[in-house]
C-alpha positions in Angstrom: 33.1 133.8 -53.4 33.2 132.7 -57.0 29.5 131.2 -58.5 31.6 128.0 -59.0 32.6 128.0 -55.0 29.0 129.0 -54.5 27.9 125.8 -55.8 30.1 123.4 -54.5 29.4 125.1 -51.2 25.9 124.3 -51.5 26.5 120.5 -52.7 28.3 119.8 -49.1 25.7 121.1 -46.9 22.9 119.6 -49.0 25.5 116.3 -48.3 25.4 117.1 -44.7 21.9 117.1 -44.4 21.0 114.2 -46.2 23.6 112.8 -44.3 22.1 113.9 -40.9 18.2 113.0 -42.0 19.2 109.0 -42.6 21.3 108.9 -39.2 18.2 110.1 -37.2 15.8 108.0 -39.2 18.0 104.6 -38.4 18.0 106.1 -34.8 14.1 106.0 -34.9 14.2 102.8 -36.6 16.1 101.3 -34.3 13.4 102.4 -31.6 11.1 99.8 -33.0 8.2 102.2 -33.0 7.7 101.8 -36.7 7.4 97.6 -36.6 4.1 98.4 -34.3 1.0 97.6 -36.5 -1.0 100.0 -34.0 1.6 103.0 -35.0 1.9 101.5 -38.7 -2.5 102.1 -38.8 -2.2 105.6 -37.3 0.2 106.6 -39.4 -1.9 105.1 -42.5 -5.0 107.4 -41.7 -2.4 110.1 -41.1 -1.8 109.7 -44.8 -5.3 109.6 -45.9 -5.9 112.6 -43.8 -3.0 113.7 -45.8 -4.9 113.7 -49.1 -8.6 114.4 -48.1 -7.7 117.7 -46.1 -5.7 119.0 -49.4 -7.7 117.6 -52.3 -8.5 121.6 -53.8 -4.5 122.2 -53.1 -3.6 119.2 -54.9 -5.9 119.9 -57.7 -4.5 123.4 -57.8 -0.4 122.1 -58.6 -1.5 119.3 -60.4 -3.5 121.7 -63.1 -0.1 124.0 -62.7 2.2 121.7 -63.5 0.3 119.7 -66.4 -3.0 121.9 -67.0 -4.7 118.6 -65.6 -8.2 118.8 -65.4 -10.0 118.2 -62.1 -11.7 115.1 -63.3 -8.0 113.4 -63.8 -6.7 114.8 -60.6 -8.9 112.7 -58.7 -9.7 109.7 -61.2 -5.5 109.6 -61.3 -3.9 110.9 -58.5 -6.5 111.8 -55.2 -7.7 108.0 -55.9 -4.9 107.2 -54.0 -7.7 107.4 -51.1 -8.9 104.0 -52.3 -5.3 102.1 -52.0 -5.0 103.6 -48.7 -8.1 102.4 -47.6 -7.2 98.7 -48.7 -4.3 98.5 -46.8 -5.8 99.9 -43.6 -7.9 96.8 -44.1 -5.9 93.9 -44.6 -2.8 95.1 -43.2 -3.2 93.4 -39.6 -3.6 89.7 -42.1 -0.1 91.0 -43.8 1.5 91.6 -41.1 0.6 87.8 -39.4 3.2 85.2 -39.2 2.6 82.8 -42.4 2.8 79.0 -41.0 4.6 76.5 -43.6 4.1 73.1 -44.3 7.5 70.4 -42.7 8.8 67.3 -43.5 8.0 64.0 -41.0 11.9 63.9 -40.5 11.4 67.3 -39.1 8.3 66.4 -36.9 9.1 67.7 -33.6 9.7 71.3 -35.7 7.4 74.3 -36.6 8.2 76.8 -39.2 7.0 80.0 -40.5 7.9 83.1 -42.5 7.7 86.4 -40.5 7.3 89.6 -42.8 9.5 92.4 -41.0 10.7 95.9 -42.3 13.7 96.5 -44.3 14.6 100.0 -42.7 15.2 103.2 -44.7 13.8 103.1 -47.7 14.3 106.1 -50.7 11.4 106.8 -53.0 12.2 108.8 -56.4 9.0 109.9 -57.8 8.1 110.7 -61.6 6.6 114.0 -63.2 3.7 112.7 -65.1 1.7 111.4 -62.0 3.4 113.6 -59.4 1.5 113.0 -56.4 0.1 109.7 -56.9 3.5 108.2 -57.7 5.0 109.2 -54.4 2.1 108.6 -51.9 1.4 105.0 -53.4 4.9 103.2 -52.9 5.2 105.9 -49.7 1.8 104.2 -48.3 3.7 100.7 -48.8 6.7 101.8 -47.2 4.5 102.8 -44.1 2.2 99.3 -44.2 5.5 97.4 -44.0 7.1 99.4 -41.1 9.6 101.5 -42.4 11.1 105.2 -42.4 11.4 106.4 -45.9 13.1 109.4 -47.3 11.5 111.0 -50.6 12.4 112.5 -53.6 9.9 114.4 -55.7 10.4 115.4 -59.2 11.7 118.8 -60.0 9.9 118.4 -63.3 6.8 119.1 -61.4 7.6 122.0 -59.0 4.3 123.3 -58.0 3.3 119.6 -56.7 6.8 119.0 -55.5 6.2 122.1 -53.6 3.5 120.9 -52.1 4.1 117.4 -51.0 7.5 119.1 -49.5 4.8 121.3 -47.6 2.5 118.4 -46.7 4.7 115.7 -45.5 6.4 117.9 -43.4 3.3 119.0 -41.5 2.4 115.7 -40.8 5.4 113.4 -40.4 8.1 114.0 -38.2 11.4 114.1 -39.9 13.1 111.2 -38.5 10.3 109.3 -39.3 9.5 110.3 -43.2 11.7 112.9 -44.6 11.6 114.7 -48.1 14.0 116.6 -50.1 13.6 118.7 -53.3 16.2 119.5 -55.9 17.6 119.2 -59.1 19.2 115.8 -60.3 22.3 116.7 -58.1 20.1 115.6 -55.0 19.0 112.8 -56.5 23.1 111.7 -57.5 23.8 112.5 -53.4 20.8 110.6 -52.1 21.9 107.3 -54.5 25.1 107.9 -53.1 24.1 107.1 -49.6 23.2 104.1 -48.6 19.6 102.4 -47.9 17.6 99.2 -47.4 15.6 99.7 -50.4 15.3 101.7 -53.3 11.7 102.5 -55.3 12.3 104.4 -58.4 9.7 105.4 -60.8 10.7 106.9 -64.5 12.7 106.0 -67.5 14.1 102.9 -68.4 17.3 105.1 -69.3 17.5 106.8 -65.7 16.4 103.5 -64.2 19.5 102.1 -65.7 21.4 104.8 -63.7 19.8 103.9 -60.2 20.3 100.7 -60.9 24.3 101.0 -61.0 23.9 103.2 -58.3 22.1 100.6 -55.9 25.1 98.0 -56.6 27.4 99.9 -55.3 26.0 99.4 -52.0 23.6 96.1 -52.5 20.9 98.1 -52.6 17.8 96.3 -53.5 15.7 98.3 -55.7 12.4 98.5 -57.5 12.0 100.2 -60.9 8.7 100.9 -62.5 9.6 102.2 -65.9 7.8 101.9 -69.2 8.5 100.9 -72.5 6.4 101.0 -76.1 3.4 99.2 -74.6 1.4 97.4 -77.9 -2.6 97.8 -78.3 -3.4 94.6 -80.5 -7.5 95.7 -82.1 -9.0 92.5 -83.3 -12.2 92.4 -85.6 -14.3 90.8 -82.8 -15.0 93.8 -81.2 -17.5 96.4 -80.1 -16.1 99.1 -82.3 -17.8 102.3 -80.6 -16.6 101.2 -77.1 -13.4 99.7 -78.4 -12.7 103.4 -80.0 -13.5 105.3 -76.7 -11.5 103.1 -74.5 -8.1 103.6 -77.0 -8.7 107.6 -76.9 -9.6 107.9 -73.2 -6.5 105.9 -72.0 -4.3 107.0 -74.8 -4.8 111.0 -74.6 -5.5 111.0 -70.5 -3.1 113.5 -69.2 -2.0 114.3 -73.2 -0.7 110.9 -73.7 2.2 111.2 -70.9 1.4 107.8 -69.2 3.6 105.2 -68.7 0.9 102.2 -69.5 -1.1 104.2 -72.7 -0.6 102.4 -75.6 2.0 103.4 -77.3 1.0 102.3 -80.7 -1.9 100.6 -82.4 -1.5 97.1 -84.1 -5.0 97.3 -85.9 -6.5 94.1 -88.2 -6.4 95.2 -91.7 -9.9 94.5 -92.0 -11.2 96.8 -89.5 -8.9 99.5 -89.9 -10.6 102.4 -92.1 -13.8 101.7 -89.7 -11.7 101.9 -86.4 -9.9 105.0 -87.7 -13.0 106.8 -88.3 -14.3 106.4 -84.6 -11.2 107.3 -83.2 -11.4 110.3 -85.2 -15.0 110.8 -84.1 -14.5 110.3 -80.3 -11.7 112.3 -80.2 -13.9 115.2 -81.1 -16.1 114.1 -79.0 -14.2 113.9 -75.8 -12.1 117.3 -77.1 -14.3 119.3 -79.3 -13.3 120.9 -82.8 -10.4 122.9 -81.1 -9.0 120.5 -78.2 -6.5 123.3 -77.0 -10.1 125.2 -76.0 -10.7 122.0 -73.9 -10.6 122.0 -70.2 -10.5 118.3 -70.4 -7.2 118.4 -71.8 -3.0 118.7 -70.0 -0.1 120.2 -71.6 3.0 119.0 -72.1 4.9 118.6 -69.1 8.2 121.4 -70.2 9.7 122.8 -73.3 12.4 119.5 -73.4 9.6 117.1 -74.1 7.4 119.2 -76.2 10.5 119.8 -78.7 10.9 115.8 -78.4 7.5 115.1 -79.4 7.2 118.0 -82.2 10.0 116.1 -83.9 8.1 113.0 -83.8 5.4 114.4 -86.0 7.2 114.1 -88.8 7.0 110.4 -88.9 4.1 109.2 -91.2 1.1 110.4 -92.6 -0.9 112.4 -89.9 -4.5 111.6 -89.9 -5.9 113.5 -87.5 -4.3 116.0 -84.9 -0.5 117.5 -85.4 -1.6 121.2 -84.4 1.0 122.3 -81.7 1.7 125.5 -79.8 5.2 125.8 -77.9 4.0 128.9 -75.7 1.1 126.8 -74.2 3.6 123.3 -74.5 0.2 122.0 -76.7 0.2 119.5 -78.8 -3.2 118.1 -80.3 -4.7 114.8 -79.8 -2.7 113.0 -83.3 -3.4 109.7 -84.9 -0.5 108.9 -87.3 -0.9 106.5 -90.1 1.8 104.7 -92.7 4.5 104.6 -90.0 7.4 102.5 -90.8 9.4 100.2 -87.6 12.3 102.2 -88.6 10.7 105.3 -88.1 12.1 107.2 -84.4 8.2 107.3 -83.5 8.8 103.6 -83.4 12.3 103.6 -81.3 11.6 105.2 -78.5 8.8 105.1 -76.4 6.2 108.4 -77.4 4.8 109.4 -73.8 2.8 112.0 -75.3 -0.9 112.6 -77.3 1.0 110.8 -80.5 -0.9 107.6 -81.6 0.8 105.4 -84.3 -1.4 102.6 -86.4 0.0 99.6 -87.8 -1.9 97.4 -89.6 -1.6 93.7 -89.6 -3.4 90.7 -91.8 -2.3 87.9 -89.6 -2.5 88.0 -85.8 1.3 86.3 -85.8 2.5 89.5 -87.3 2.0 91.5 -84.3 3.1 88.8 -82.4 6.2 88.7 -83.6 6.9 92.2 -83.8 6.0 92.7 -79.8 8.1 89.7 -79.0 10.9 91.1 -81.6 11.2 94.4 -78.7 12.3 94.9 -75.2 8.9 93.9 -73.1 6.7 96.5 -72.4 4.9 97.4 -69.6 1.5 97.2 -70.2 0.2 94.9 -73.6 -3.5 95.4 -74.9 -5.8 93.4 -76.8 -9.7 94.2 -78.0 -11.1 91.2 -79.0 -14.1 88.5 -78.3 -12.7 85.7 -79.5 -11.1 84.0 -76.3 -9.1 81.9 -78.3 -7.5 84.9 -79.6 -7.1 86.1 -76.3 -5.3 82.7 -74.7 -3.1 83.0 -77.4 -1.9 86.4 -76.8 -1.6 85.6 -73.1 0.5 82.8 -73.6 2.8 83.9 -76.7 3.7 87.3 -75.1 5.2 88.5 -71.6 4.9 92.2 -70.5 4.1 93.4 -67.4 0.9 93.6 -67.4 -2.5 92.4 -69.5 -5.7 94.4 -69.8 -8.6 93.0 -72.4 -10.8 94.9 -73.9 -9.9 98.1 -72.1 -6.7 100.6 -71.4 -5.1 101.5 -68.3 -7.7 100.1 -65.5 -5.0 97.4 -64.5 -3.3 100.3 -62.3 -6.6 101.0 -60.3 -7.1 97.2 -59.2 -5.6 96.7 -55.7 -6.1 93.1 -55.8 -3.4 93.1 -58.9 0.1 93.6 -58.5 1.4 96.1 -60.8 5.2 96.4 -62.6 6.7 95.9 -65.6 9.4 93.1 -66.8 12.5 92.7 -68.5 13.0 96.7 -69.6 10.1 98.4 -68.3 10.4 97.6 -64.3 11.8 95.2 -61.5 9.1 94.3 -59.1 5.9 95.2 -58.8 3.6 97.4 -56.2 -0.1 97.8 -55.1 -1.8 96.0 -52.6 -0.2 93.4 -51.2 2.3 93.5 -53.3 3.3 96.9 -52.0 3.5 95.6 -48.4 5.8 93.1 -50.0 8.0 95.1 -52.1 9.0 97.0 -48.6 9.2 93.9 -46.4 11.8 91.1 -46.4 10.0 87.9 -45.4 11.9 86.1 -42.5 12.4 82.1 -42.2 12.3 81.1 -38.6 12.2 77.3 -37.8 11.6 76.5 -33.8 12.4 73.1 -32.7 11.5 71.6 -29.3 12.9 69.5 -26.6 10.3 66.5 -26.1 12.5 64.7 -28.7 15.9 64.6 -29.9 17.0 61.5 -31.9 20.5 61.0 -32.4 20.9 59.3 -36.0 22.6 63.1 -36.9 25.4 63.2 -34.3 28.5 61.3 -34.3 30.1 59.0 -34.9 28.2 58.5 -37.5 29.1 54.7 -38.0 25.5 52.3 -39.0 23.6 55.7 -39.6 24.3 56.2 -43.1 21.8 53.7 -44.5 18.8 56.0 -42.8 19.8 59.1 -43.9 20.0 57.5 -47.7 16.2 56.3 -46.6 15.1 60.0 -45.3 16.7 61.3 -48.5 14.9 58.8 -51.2 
């Protein structure tokens, strides 16, 4: 058998499988075991169980796959703990029929909106975040009654590995399922046909799922990312202002989907903002950050050669050391970058930090609102005004003020992107709702039944014009 035969050989029985996993899972479904709150909270503290019993495993692929330093792996990924816990809590209010308000026409009536399950749901992780990006939405999917199906990325084998390992051990197969492969098992499992989709990764690739999903009306969510904006004000507490930038810009080496992408710094404050960056980068990384345990690697060879280019935009200020046999590339601030430049095309995802300075706080304005809206938008500033103005002359998906990246750790706040960087959002509540469809049911009664709607309808038109004004 030819390597060629080989191949395709392979492609049809990974078909068949995937094939054979979503039958049985819409067999359990249709059990009606998974729409039981009781079996939706086991299965919850399943999950957590999940995590806390492998938190040194975890910490062990995570530093494999990105070098990521213990401190990250649970500040990032094992805080998943936390988002589990919230839902265990309020799911039994989620779950509750929602009573709504009627008209006096329709007095004799009672309405509500039920949430229910959607059914089989596929969940396509991302690399940078490998395990917290598939247990979060995977969480949701549980809360809301469903069986889901996951897809880890391949980018990331040692955690793929792992979760593979995990889920299996404690979820049966009809009940949560997951697959590992190359993109080829991604193109089979968008080929089949789900209740939901929840993809998170590039806007490009998103693109792709997207057509996919329409194919089949597949609903889907896409958190993806985008050149999120850090607008730095001269109101500010500089020192603080300087660590925040440098701990949410170079956590996991700058491959976050909400770091800021690139500075927009007030011309005013620029030399003095540049020189505390510089300072707190060496103290959060020493002299020699590629000596630092604190510090990830770039996630494979692909991206480093992406990012190497991308250092030959501007004048480097600080950082720009790389090493391809250790995928390293140094904490680097670039200054005198022009919009033309590729740094400013494409979003960086890596430890590259360009500054752009700015006399007139409509100049950044117009520039953010000139590109596709980003995921995340920053702003350090006092001045409320300034800060009211931003909120209301921008859209992106989220906000944070005077800090960088805390906006994913808030339960409370929905989280996704707009426009380019995401469809619908997850976290929370909002998780339970990205994985439920919310039923109308309206019950009417049999003490009254007035007749002005049946015919004939001759001498009743003059109250229905009355209940309509």
């Amino acid at each position: 058998m030819s390597l060629h035969e080989q191949i395709h050989k392979k492609i049809i029985m990974d078909n068949l499988k995937i094939q054979e996993i979503i039958h049985k899972q819409r067999q359990f479904f249709q059990t009606g075991q998974t729409k039981d709150i009781a079996f939706r909270l086991d299965k919850l503290r399943i999950l957590k169980q999940l995590v806390k019993n492998h938190e040194q495993e975890i910490i062990q692929a995570l530093k494999a796959d990105l070098n990521k330093p213990e401190f990250e792996a649970y500040a990032t990924e094992i805080f998943i703990i936390k988002e589990i816990n919230y839902a265990i809590k309020h799911l039994k209010n989620w779950c509750r029929p929602q009573k709504t308000g009627i008209p006096l026409e329709f007095i004799q009536y009672s309405a509500q909106i039920h949430p229910e399950p959607l059914g089989i749901v596929l969940i396509i992780g991302a690399w940078n975040y490998p395990f917290q990006l598939i247990i979060a939405p995977l969480l949701g999917a549980i809360a809301a009654g469903n069986c889901a199906m996951i897809k880890p990325s391949e980018l990331a084998p040692h955690t793929s590995n792992l979760l593979c390992k995990l889920i299996n051990k404690y979820f049966s197969n009809e009940y949560i399922s997951i697959v590992e492969g190359e993109i080829e098992i991604s193109q089979q499992l968008l080929a089949e046909k789900f209740d939901h989709i929840f993809f998170t990764g590039s806007t490009s690739v998103g693109k792709i799922v997207m057509m996919e999903a329409a194919k089949t009306l597949t609903p889907v969510t896409l958190e993806l990312g985008g050149k999120s904006p850090c607008i730095v004000d001269t109101d500010i507490n500089l020192e603080n202002t300087a660590r925040r930038i440098i701990w949410g810009k170079f956590l996991n080496a700058g491959q976050t989907c909400i770091a800021p992408d690139y500075l927009l710094v007030n011309q005013a404050i620029k030399k003095d903002l540049i020189l505390a960056l510089k300072t707190t980068i060496t103290e959060f990384y020493g002299d020699n950050p590629a000596k630092s345990p604190d510090y990830c690697k770039i996630i494979n060879e692909k991206h480093f050669e992406r990012l190497s280019k991308l250092l030959n935009n501007g004048k480097i200020i600080i950082g720009g050391d790389t090493n391809p046999e250790e995928l390293y590339i140094s904490p680097t601030l670039i200054d005198h970058v022009s919009l033309a430049d590729s740094i400013m095309q494409e979003e960086i995802f890596g430890p590259i930090l360009p500054i752009i300075e700015y006399t007139d706080i409509e100049t950044p304005i117009a520039l953010i609102n000139s590109q596709p809206k980003p995921l995340a938008l920053y702003l350090f500033s006092r001045n409320q005004n300034l800060q009211k103005h931003i909120l209301q002359t921008t859209s992106s998906g989220g906000v944070c003020i005077n800090d960088i990246a805390l906006q994913f750790a808030v339960s409370s706040l929905p989280f996704g992107g707009v426009g380019n960087s995401g469809i619908g959002s997850y976290h929370g509540k909002a998780s339970f709702d990205t994985f439920s469809h919310y039923k109308s049911v309206l019950k009417n009664s049999f003490w009254l039944d007035i007749n002005w709607r049946y015919a004939p309808y001759k001498g009743k038109l003059s109250l229905l014009k009355l209940i309509i004004k």
